[in-house]
C-alpha positions as CSV (number, residue, x, y, z in Angstrom):
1,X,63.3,148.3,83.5
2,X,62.7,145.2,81.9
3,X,66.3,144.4,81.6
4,X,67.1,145.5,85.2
5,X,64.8,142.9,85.9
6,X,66.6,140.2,83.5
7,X,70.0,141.3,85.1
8,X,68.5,140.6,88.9
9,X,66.8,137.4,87.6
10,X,69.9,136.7,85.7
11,X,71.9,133.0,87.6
12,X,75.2,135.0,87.8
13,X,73.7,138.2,89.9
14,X,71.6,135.5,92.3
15,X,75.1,134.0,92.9
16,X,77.4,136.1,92.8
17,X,75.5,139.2,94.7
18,X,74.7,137.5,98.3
19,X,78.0,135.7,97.9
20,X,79.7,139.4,97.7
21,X,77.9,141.0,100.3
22,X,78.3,137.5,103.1
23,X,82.4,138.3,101.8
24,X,82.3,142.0,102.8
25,X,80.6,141.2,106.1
26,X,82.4,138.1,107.3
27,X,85.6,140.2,106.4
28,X,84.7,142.9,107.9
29,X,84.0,140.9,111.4
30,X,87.1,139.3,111.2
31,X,89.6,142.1,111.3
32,X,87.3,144.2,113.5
33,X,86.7,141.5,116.2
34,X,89.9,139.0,115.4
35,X,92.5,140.1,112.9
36,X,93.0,144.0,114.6
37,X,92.0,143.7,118.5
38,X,92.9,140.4,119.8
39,X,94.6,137.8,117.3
40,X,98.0,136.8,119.2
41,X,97.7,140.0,121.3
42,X,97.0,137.7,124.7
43,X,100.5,135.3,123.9
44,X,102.5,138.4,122.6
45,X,101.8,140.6,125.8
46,X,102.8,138.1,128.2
47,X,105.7,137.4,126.1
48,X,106.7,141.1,126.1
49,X,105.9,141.2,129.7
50,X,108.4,138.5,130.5
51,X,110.9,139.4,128.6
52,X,111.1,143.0,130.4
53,X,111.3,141.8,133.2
54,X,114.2,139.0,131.7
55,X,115.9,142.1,130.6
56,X,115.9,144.3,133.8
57,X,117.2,141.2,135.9
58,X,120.0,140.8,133.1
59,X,121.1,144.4,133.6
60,X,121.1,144.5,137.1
61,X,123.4,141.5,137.0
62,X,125.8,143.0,134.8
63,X,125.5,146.3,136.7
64,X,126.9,144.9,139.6
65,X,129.5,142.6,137.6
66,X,130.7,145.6,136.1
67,X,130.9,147.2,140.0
68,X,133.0,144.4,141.2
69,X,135.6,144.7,137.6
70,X,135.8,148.4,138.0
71,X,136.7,148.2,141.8
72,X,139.5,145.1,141.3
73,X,137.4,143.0,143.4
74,X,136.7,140.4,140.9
75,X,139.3,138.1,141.7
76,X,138.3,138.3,145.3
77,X,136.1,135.7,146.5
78,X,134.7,137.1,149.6
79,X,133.7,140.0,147.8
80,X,132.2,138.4,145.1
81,X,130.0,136.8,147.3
82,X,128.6,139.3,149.1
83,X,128.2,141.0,145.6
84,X,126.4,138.1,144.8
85,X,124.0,137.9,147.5
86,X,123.3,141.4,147.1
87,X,122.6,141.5,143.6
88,X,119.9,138.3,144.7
89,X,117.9,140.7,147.0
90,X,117.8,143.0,144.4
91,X,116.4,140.8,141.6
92,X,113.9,139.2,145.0
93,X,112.7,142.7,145.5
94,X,112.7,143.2,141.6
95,X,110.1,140.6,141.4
96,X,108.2,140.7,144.4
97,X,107.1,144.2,142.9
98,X,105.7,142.8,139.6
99,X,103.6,140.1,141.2
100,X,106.5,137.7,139.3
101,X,108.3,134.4,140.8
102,X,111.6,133.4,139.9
103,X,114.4,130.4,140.5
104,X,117.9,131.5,140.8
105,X,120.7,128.3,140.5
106,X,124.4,128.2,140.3
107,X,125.2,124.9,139.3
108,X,123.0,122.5,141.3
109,X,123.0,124.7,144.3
110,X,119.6,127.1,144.6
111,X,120.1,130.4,145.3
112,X,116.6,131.7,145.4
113,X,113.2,130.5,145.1
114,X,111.5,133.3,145.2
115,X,107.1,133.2,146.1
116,X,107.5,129.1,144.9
117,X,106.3,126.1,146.4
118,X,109.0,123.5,146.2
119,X,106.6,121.2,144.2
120,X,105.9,124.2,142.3
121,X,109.7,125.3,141.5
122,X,110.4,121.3,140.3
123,X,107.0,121.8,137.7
124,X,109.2,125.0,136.4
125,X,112.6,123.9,136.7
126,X,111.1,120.8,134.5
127,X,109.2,122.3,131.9
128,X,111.5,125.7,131.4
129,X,113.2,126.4,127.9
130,X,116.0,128.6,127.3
131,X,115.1,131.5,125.7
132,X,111.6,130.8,124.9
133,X,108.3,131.3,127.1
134,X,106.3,128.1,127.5
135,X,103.7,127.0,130.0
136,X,102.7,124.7,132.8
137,X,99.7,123.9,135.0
138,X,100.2,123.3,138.8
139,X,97.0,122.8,140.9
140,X,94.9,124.0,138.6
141,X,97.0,127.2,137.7
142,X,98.7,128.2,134.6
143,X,101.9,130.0,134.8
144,X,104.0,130.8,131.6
145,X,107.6,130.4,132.1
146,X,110.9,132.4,130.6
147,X,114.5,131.0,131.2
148,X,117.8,132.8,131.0
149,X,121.8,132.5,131.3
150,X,123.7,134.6,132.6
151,X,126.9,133.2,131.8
152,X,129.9,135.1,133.6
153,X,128.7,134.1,137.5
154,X,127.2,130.6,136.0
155,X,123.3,131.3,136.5
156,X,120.4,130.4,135.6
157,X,117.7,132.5,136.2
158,X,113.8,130.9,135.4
159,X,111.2,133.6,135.9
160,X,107.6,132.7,135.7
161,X,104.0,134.5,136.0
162,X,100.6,133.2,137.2
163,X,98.1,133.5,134.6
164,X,95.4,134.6,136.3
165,X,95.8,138.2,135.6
166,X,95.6,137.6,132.0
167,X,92.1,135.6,132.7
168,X,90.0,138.9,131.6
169,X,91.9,138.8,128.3
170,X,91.8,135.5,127.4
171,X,87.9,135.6,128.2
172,X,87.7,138.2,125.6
173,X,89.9,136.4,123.0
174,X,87.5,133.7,123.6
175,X,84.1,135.4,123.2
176,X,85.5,137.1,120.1
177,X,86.3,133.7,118.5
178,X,83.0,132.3,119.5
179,X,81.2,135.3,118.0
180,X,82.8,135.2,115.3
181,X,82.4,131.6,114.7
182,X,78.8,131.9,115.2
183,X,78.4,134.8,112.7
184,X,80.2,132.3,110.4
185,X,77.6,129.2,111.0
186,X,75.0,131.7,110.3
187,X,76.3,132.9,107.2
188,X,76.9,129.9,106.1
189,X,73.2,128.6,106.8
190,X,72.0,131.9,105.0
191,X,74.2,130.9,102.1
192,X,72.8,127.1,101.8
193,X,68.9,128.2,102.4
194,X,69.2,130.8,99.8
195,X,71.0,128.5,97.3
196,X,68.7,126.3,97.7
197,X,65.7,128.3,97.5
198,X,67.1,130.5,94.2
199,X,69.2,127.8,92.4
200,X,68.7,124.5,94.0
201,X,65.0,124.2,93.9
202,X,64.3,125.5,89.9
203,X,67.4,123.8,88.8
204,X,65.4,120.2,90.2
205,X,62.6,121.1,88.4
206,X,64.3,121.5,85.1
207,X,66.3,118.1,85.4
208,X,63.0,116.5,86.3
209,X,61.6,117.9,83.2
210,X,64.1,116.8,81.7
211,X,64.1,113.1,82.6
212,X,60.4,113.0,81.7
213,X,61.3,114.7,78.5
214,X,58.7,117.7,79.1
215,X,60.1,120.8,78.5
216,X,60.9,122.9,81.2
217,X,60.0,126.3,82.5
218,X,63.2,128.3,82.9
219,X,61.9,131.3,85.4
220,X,63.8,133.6,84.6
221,X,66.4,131.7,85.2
222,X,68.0,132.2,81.2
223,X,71.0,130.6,81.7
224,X,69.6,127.1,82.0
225,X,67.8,127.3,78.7
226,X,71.1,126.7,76.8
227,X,72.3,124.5,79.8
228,X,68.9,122.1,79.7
229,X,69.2,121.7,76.5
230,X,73.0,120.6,76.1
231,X,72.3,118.1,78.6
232,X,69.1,116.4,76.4
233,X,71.9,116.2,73.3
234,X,74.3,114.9,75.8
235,X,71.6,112.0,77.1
236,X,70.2,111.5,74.1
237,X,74.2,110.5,72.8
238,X,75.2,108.8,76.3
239,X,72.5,106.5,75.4
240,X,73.3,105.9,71.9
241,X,76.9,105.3,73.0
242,X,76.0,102.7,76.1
243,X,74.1,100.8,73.3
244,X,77.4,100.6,71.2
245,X,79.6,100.1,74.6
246,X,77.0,97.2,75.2
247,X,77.4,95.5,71.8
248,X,81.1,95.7,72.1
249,X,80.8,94.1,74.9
250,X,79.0,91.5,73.5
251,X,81.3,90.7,70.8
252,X,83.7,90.7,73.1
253,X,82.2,87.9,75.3
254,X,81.5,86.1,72.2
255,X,84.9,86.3,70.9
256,X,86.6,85.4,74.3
257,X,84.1,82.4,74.7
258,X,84.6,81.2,71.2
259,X,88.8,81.2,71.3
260,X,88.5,79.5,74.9
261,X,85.7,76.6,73.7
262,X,88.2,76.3,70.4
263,X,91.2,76.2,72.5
264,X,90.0,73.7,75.1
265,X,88.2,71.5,72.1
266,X,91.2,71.5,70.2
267,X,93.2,69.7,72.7
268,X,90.9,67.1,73.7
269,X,90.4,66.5,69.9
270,X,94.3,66.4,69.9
271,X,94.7,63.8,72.0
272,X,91.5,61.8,70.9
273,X,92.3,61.7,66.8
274,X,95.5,60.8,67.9
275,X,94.9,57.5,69.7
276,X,92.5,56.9,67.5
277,X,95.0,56.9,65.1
278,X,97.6,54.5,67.0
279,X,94.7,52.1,67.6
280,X,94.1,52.0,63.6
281,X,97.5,51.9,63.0
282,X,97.5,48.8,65.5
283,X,95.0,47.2,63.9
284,X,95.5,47.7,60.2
285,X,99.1,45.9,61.3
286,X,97.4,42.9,62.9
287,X,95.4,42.8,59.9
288,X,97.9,43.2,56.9
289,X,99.9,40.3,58.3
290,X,97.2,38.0,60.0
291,X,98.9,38.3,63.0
292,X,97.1,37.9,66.4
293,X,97.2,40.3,68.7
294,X,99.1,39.5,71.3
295,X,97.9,40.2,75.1
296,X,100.4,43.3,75.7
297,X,99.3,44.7,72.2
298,X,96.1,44.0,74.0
299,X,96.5,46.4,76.8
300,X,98.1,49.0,74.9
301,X,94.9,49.1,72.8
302,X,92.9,49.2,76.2
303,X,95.3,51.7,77.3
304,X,94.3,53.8,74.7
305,X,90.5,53.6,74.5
306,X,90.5,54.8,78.4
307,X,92.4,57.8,77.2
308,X,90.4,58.8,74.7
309,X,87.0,57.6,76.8
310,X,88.2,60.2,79.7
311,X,89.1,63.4,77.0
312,X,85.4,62.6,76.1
313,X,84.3,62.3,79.0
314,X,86.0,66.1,79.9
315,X,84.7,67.4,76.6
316,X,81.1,66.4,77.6
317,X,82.1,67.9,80.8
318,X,83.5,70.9,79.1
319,X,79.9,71.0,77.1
320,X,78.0,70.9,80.3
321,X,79.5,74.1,82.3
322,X,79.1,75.6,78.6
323,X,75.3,75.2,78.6
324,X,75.3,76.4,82.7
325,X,77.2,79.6,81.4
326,X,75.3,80.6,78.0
327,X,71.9,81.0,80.1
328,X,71.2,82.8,83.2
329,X,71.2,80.2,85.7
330,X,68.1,79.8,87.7
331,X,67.0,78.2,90.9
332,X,64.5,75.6,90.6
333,X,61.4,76.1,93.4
334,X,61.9,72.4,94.2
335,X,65.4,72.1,94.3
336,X,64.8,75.8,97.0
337,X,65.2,74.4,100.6
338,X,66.5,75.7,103.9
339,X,70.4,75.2,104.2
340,X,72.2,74.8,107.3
341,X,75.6,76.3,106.2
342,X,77.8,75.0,108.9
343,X,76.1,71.5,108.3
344,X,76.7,72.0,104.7
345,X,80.2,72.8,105.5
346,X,81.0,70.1,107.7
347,X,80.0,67.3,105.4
348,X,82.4,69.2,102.8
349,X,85.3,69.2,105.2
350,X,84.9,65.1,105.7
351,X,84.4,65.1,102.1
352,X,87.7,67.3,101.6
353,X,90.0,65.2,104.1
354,X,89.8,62.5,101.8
355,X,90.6,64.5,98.7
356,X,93.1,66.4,100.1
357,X,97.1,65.6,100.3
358,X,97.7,65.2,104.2
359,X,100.4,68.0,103.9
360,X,97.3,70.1,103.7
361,X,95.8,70.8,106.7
362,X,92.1,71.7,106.9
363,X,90.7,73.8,110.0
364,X,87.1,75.3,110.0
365,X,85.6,77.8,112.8
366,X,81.7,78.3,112.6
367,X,79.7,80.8,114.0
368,X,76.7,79.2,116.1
369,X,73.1,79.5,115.2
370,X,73.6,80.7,112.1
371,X,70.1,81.3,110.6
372,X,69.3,78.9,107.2
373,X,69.1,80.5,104.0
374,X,67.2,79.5,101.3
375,X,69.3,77.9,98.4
376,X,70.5,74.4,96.3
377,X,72.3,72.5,98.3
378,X,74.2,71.0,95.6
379,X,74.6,74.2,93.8
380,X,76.0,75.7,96.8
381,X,78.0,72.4,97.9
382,X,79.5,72.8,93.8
383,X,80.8,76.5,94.4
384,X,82.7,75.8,97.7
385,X,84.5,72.9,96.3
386,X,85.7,74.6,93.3
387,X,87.0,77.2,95.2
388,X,88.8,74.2,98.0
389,X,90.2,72.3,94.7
390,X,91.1,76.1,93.5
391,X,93.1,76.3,96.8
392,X,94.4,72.7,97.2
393,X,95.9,73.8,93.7
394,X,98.1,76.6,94.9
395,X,99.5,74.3,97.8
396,X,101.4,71.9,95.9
397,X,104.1,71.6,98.8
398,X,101.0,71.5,101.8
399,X,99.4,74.6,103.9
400,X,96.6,75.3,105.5
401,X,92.7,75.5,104.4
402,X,90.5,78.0,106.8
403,X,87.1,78.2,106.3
404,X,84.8,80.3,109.0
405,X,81.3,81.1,108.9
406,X,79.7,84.4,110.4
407,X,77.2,87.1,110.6
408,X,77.5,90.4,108.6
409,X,75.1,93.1,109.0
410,X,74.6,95.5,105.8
411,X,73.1,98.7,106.9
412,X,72.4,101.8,104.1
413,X,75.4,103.7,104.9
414,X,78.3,101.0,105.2
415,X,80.6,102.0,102.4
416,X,82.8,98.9,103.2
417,X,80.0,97.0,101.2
418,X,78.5,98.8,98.8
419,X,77.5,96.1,96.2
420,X,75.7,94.8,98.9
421,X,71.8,95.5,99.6
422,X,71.3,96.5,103.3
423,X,70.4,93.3,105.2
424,X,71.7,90.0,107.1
425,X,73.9,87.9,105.1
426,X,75.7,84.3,106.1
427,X,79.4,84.8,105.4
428,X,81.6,82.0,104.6
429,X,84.8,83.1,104.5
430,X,87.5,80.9,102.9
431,X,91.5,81.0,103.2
432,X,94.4,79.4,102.0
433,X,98.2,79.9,102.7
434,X,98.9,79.0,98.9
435,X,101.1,81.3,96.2
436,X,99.0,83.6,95.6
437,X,97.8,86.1,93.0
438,X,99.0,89.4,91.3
439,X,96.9,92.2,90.9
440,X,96.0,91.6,87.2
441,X,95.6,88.1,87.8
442,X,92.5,88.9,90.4
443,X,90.6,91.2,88.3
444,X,90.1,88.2,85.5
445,X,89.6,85.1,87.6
446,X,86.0,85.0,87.3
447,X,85.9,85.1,83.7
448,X,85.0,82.5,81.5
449,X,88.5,80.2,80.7
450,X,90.5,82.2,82.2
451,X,93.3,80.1,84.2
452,X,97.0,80.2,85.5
453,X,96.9,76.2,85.5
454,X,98.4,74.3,82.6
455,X,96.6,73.5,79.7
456,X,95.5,70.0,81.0
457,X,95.1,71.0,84.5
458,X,91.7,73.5,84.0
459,X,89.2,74.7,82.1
460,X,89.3,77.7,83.3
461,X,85.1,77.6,84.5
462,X,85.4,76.7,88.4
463,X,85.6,80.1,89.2
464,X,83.2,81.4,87.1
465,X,80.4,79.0,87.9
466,X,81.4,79.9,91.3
467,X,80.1,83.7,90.5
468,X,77.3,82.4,88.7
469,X,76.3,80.2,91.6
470,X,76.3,83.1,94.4
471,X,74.9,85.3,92.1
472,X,72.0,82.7,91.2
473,X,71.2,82.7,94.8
474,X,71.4,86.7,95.3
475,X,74.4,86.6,97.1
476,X,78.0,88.1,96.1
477,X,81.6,86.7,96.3
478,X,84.6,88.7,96.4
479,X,88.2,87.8,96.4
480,X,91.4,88.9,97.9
481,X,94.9,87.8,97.2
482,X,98.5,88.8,97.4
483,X,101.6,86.9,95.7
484,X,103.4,84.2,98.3
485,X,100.6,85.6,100.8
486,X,97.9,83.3,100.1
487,X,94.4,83.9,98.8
488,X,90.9,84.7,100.6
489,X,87.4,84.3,99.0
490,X,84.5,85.3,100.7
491,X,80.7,84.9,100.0
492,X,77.7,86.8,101.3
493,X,74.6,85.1,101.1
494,X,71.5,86.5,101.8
495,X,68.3,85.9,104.8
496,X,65.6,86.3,103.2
């Protein structure tokens, strides 16, 4: 008894049982009410149907062609016509009895047009196929057609049959397939409730157990015992492995950021020791042979302290977006204020018209009464220009800048933007007709010194302060792209 009762309790017999028995059943319905009575009986009848009576009009035809060979007459015109016409009050008769209509032809001429409206025999003559029944609806009727050759007097013979006599079949095809279909819903309701109820339901409670790290209470249910705990080894090592993955990761960063600040150092250092070096090599001349230095020398020497002043001035520069990155950057409450984006947008394109090349045309389209959002100005105003020099960039022979503002509305269930919490966001959208980027080329550009430009044309930070920016200001940027297509960024910043 007691194992009778750990068999039925058993996961496997609460599955597999009901699961059987809803298998028997639903079979069972099917070929009683579908598969063995009525599946393709209704379209196979009236196909039988029609092709009888095809057949019995074919034979009378060749009866009577057979008549005229065996009497010599079938050279004789006069008598093949009346043979004809005969053989067409036959074949009228034929299908007057059998509640059928039919369209003789020879050629273009119409022999017979027999029970048919003329609009009705065009709808025929339009829709028949030779050799195969089809169908067509005329005022509200459906009739299925058969056509025929027969080739040795040039016919073609189009029979057709009204529907309507079928109607009690098809009714029952139909009210079998709804049964059935509803016996189907309900056994596929039974099937979710009890799932639910037998597996579903203790199964929660043992993975709730097992979040808390309480052990669980099986139930009866044996089976999970060895299953729960698998799964707390398995968590237990996830978690030891995401603490690895994470340190990884940060060596990573560290090693990335350390090659790029080394890298980008390196060359301003370059160029710095090395002026330095032409200006002591300058001097120590001017010096070794009392010699006065003469007004070019002069310039030269001024000539090289700018250089050297500006590759300072980039490492400070350099140093700056370094301390922006290494922390988590913040908004300051008084720096917070309400930002009209299209305002803040305008005063960038005025500001951009001057930067930018006149081959580059500039074109904005804003969205009115666009709610303000909370936010930096400058921050903000810093993270649209780097992406606008980003995109003056990749038009060195001239384009076109876009920049729109709009409204997007998050709701729960929009897949479309599923990093995005539900809510009303101010989207700036921004597009250039530049050369673009490959695939591989978009999944890095918001890393830390990552760049396409030449070593003394970027950092490799506008980008990533960009994301840091948005980011800071709860928002999210995304970025799509396409080589010789041009590049689109677009930014979602939150109402709040």
């Amino acid at each position: 008894m007691k194992d009778l009762r750990h068999i039925t309790h058993s996961l496997t017999f609460r599955i597999i049982a009901p699961a059987i028995s809803l298998i028997l059943v639903t079979g069972f319905v099917l070929y009683m009410f579908v598969l063995r009575y009525v599946s393709d009986f209704t379209d196979q009848h009236i196909k039988d149907s029609l092709m009888g009576i095809s057949r019995e009009i074919y034979n009378t035809c060749d009866r009577n062609l057979n008549e005229l060979l065996k009497a010599g007459l079938a050279g004789d015109e006069r008598g093949v016509r009346i043979k004809k016409g005969l053989t067409i009050g036959i074949i009228e008769d034929y299908l007057q009895q059998n509640n059928s209509k039919g369209i003789i032809s020879e050629k273009d001429n119409e022999l017979l047009a027999c029970c048919l409206s003329p609009e009705l025999s065009k709808a025929i003559k339009k829709n028949a196929r030779d050799n195969m029944v089809s169908a067509v609806e005329h005022d509200g009727t459906k009739y299925y057609i058969y056509q025929m050759h027969f080739e040795p007097w040039d016919w073609r013979i189009v029979l057709a049959k009204d529907a309507a006599e079928y109607s009690a079949l098809v009714k029952n095809v139909r009210l079998a397939y709804t049964a059935t279909g509803g016996m189907l819903v309900i056994a596929g309701l039974l099937v979710l409730c009890y799932l639910n109820r037998a597996v579903k339901y203790p199964a929660s409670k043992i993975i709730s157990s097992l979040k808390t790290g309480n052990q669980p209470q099986y139930k009866g249910i044996y089976e999970f015992e060895f299953l729960s705990d698998s799964i707390r080894e398995m968590m237990i090592e996830r978690q030891r492995l995401m603490k690895q993955i994470v340190e990884e990761q940060k060596l990573k960063g560290i090693r990335v950021l350390a090659t790029g600040v080394a890298h980008n150092f390196n060359n301003m250092l370059v160029g710095v020791l090395g002026y330095a070096s032409l200006i002591s090599m300058k001097l120590e001349d001017a010096m070794s042979g009392n010699k006065t230095l003469q007004e070019e020398d002069i310039d030269e020497l001024s000539k090289y302290t700018r250089t050297i002043e500006s590759s300072a001035q980039k490492a400070s520069g350099l140093a700056r977006d370094l301390a922006g990155l290494s922390r988590k950057r913040m908004l300051e409450k008084e720096s917070v204020i309400p930002i009209d984006i299209n305002k803040l947008i305008a005063e960038l394109q005025r500001l951009l018209s001057g930067m930018f090349p006149k081959s580059i045309e500039i074109t904005t389209d804003m969205h009115e009464g666009l709610p303000p959002i909370q936010g930096d100005v400058l921050q903000l105003e810093q993270a649209l220009l780097n992406i606008c020099l980003n995109s003056k960039d990749a038009m060195p022979d001239g384009g076109r800048l876009d920049i729109r503002t709009f409204m997007t509305n998050i709701t729960k269930g929009n897949v479309q933007y599923h990093y995005l919490k539900p809510g009303k966001y101010v989207t700036i959208l921004i597009s250039d007709t530049g050369i673009g980027m490959d695939e591989n080329t978009l999944t890095h550009i918001f890393e830390p010194f990552f760049t396409t430009k030449p070593v003394d044309k970027g950092t490799g930070l506008g980008l990533a302060t960009v994301y840091s920016i948005i980011k800071a200001h709860h928002g999210y940027v995304t970025a799509e792209s396409l080589p010789d297509k041009g590049s689109t960024f677009t930014i979602y910043l939150p109402i709040e």
